[in-house]
C-alpha positions in Angstrom: 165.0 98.7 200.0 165.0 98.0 203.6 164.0 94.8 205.6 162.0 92.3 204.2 159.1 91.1 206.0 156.0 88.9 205.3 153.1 90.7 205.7 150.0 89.4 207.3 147.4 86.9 205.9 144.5 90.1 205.1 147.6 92.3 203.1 149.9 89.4 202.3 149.3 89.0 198.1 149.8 92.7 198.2 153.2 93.4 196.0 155.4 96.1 196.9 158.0 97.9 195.0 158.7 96.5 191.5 155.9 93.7 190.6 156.3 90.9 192.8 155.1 87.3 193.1 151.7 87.3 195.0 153.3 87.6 198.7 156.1 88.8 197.8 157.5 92.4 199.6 159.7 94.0 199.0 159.4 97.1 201.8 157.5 97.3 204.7 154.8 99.5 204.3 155.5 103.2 206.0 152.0 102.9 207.8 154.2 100.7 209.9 156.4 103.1 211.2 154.5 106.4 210.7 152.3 107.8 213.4 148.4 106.2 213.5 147.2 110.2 213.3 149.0 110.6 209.4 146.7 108.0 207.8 143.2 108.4 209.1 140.7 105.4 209.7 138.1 106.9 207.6 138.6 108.2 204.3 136.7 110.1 201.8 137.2 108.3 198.6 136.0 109.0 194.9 136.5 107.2 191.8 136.4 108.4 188.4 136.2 106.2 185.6 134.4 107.1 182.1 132.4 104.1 181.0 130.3 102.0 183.8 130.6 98.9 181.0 132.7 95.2 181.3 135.4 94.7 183.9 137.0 97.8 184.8 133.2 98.9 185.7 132.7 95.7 187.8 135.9 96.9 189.4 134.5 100.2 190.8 131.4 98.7 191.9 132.8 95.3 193.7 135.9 98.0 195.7 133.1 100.7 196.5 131.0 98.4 198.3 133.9 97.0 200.1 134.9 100.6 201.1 131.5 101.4 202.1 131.2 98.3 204.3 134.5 98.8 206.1 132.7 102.6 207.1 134.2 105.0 204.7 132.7 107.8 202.4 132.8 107.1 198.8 130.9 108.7 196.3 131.3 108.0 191.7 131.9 110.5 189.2 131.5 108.1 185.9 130.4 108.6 182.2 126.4 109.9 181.3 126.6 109.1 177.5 127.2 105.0 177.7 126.0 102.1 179.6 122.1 102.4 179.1 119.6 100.9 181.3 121.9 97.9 183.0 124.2 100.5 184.2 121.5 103.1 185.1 120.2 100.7 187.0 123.2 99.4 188.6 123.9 103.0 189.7 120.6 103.7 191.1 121.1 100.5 193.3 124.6 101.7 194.3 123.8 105.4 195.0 121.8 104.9 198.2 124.8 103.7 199.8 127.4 106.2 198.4 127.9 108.5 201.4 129.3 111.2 198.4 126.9 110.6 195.8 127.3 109.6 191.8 127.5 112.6 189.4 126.8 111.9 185.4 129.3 113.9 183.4 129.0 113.3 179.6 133.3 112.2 178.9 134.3 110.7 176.0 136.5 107.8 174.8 139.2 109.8 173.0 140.8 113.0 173.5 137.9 115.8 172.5 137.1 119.4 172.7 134.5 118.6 175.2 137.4 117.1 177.8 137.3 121.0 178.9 133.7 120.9 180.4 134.1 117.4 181.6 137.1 118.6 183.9 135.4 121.6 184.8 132.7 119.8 186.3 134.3 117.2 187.7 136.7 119.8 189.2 133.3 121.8 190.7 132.6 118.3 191.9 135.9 117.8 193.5 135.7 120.8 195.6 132.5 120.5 196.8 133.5 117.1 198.2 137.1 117.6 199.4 138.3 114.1 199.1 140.8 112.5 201.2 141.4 109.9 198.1 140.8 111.0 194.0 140.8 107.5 192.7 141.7 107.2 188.6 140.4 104.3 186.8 141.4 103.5 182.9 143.0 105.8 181.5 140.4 109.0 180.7 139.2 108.5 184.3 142.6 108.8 185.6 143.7 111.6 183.7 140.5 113.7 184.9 141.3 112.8 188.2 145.1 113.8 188.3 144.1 117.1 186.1 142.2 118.3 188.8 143.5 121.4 190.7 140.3 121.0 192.8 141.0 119.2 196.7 144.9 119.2 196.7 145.9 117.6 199.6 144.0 114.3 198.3 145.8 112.2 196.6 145.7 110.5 193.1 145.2 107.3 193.1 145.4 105.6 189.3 144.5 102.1 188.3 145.5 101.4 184.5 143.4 98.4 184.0 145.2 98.0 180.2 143.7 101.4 179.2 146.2 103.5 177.2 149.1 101.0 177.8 147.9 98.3 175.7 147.4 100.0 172.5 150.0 98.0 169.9 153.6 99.4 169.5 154.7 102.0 166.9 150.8 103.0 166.0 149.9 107.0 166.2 147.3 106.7 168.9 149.5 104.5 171.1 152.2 107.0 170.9 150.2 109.6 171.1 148.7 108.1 174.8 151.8 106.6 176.1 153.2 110.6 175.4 150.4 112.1 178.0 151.2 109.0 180.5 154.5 110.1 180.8 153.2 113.8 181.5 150.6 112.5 184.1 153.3 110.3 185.7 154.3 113.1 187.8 150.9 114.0 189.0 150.0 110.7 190.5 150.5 110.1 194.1 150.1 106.2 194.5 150.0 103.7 191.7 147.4 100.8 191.7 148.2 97.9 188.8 146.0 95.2 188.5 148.9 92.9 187.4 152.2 92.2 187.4 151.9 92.3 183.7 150.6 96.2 183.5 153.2 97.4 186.1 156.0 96.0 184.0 154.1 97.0 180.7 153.9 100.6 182.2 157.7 100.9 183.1 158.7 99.7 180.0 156.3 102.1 177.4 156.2 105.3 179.6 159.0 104.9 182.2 160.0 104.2 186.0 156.4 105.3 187.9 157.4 108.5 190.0 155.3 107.8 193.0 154.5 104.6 195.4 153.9 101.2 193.0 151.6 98.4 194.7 150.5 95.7 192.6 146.1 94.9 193.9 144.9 92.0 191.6 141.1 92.0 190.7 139.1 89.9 192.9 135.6 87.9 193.1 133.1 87.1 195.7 132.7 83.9 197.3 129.4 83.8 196.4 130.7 83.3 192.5 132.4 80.0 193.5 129.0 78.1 192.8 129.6 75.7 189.4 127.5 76.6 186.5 125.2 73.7 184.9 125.0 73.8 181.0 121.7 74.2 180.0 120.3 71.3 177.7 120.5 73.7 174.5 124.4 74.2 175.7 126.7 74.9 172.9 130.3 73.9 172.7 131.6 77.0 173.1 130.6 80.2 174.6 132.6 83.4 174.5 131.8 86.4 176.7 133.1 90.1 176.4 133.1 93.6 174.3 132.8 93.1 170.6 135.8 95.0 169.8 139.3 94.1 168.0 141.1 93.6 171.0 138.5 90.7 171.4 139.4 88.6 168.7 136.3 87.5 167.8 137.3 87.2 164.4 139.8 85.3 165.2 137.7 82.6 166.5 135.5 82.6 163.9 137.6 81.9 161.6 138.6 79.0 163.5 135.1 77.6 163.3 135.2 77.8 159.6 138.3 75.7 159.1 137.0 73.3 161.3 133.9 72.9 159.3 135.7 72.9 156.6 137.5 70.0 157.6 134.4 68.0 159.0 134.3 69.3 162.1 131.0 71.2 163.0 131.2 73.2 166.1 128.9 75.5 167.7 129.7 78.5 169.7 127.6 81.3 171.5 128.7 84.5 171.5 127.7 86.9 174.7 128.5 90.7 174.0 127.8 93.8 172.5 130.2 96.6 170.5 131.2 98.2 167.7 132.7 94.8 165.6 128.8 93.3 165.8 127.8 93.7 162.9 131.0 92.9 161.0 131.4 89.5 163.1 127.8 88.6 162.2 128.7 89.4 158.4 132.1 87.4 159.2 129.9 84.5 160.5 127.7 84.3 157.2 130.5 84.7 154.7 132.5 82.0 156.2 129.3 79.6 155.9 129.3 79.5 160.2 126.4 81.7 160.7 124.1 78.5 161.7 127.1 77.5 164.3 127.1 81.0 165.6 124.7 82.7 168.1 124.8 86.1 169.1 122.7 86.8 172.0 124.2 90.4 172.9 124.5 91.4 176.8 123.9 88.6 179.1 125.6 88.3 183.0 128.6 86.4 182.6 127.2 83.5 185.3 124.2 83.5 183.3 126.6 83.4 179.7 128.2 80.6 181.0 125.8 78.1 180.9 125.0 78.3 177.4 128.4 76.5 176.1 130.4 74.0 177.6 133.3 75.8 177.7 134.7 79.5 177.9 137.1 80.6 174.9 139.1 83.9 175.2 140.9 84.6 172.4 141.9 88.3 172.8 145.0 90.4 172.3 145.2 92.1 174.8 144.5 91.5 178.4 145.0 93.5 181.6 143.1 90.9 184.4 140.2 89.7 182.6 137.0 89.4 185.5 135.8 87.1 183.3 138.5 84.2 183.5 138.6 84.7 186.9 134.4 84.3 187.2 134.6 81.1 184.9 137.4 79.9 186.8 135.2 80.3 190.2 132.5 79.0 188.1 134.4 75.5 187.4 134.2 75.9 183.6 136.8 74.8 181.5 138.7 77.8 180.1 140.8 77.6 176.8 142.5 81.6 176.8 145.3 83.0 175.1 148.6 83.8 176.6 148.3 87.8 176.5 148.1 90.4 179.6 148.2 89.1 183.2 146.1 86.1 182.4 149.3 84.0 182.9 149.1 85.1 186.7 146.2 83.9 187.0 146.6 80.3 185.4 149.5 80.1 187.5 151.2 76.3 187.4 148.4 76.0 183.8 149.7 79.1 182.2 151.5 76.4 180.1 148.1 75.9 178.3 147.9 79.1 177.4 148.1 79.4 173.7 149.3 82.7 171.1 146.9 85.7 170.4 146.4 85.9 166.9 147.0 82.1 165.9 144.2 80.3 164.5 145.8 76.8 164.3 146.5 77.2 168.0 143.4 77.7 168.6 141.6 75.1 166.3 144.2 72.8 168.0 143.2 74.1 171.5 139.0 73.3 170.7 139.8 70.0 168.9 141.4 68.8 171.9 139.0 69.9 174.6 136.1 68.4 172.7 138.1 65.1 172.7 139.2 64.7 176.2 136.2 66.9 178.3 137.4 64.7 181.2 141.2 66.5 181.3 139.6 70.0 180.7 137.3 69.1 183.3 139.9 68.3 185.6 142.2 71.4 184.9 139.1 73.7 185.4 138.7 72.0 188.9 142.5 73.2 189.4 142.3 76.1 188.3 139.0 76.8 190.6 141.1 75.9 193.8 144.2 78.6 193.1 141.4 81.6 192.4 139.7 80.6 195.2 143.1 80.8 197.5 144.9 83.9 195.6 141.5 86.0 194.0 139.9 87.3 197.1 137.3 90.7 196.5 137.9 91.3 200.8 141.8 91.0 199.8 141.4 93.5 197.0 139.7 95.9 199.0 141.7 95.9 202.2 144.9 95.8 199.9 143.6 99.2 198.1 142.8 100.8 201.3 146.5 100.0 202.8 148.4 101.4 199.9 146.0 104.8 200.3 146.5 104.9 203.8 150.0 104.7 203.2 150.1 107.2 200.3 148.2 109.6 202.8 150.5 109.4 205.7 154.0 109.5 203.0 152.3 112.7 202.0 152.1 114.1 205.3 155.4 113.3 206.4 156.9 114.7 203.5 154.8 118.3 204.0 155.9 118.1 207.6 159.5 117.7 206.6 
């Protein structure tokens, strides 16, 4: 794989090759021995990506702005159907300094009819802009992007975050999915995982990647580093994210009822919006927990945070949830479940990690905070320290535009050949 070298403190928790340890390499990027002239200092990068909602649009936004900031051209092509006024207005703060504009194109969630328009005005788009870099993000964005014909010499960038790769094993849609992965695999030019987890996820559900593999890991600001301070109406939980299966909302729940039911009244504030709403609110009153319970819809995570006392994610699935990683900057105590690449980020604590989908794990988990807030205090101050050290936004950003740099100049070489 050739010689193994450390790379430098700004690209050093960049992963090469086969999902690595953060710092790990396991070949020298080709930038290093390719000409300066094959991978240009300014690029024309834009991202597509279907819903401007939770983490994956976070994502966009946080590596945009970096881009912009280190002077390159990036423009959006992203969903007109979801988001509402938050992301409208998110946009419209963005678009001012997107050099290649945002353009609204009505795509939806599963494969439709009207995937045909969307790619022919995203194509239309494509041209008019000529990319250096078509960046992929989830899996509809992705597949837009690498069905293009539109700007071929750009490359395709694709970044999974979970997308079409965590749907559960030996269900029709997952097959389904994981059956046009393996189609787009060919098509992709540089691949971006968030996580160890989803580039190992990915080789074993759709197959070796057939192009360049770098492992980037989401990243936050040091301005998120600031603790939260409970408010005085504070409940003991408070759970932030999508109300959708994957969630496990339910799950939780549930948990709150058995440990009423065994004398044990605990209260819990849930921040989100989705599909399962209405169900978990019915959930809530049929298991006698709806006066425990608090649903308070959308609310910024920092803002979430200080309405319980500590965060609970109880999900599924996981790629690299933003929102451990802002709690953990945040200094509140986290219980999470052991799903996705939220191990890498609990590092030494992944211990404490308990099983998706286990309800006496999870009552155990809560009765045990609540007892000793003085250890979960202490392991949130812990767990603080390493995200602060191995979660950097700047180390995200410069790490992405490496591996296109790199991607670039292997292309080149290989048309020169």
């Amino acid at each position: 794989m050739g010689d193994l070298r450390p790379l430098n403190s700004t690209f050093g928790r960049l992963a090469f090759g086969r999902a690595a340890p953060i710092g790990a390499v396991t070949r020298a990027p080709a930038s290093e021995y390719l000409p300066a002239a094959l991978a240009p200092t300014s690029l024309k990068i834009l991202h597509i990506l279907r819903a401007p909602l939770g983490g994956l649009f976070r994502h966009v936004v946080d590596v945009a702005q970096g881009q912009v900031e280190r002077g390159h051209r990036v423009g959006l092509i992203v969903d007109s159907t979801t988001g509402g006024a938050r992301a409208d207005a998110m946009l419209a703060e963005l678009s001012p300094r997107l050099a290649l504009g945002i353009e609204r194109v009505p795509i939806t969630r599963e494969l439709h009819w009207r995937d045909v328009n969307a790619l022919w005005r995203i194509s239309r788009r494509v041209k008019a802009l000529a990319p250096d870099v078509l960046h992929g993000h989830g899996a509809k964005g992705a597949a837009l992007a690498r069905l293009t014909l539109s700007a071929p010499h750009a490359i395709r960038a694709y970044t999974p975050h979970g997308g079409s790769l965590v749907y559960c094993p030996g269900t029709l849609n997952g097959g389904f999915y994981r059956s046009l992965e393996r189609l787009l695999n060919p098509l992709t030019d540089l691949f971006l995982f968030e996580s160890s987890y989803i580039a190992d996820l990915y080789r074993a559900v759709i197959g070796p990647p057939r192009a360049m593999v770098r492992v980037v890991r989401n990243g936050i600001a040091e301005s998120e580093f600031e603790p939260v301070v409970p408010r005085p109406d504070a409940t003991d939980i408070v759970c932030v994210g999508e109300l959708r299966p994957v969630k496990a909302i339910d799950v939780l729940i549930e948990a709150l009822a058995v440990l009423r039911q065994s004398g044990r009244s605990v209260s819990a504030t849930i921040a989100g919006e989705g599909p399962e709403a209405a169900k978990l609110q019915a959930q809530a009153a049929r298991l006698g927990v709806a006066d425990q319970v608090r649903f308070i819809g959308h609310c910024p995570a920092r803002s979430a945070f200080t309405m319980g006392r500590m965060l609970v994610i109880p999900s599924r699935a996981e790629s690299l949830p933003y929102v451990v990683l802002e709690a953990a900057a945040a200094e509140l105590p986290i219980i999470a479940t052991d799903v996705g690449g939220v191990p890498e980020i609990f590092g030494p604590q992944a211990a404490q990690l308990i099983p998706a989908d286990d309800s006496a794990a999870l009552i155990g988990a809560i009765t045990a905070a609540i007892d000793d807030p003085a250890a979960m205090q202490r392991g949130a101050q812990a767990l603080k320290t390493r995200v602060h050290s191995e979660f950097s936004v700047s180390t995200m950003v410069e790490c992405n535009l490496a591996a296109y740099r790199e991607a670039i100049a292997e292309r080149k070489l290989a048309q020169s050949a």
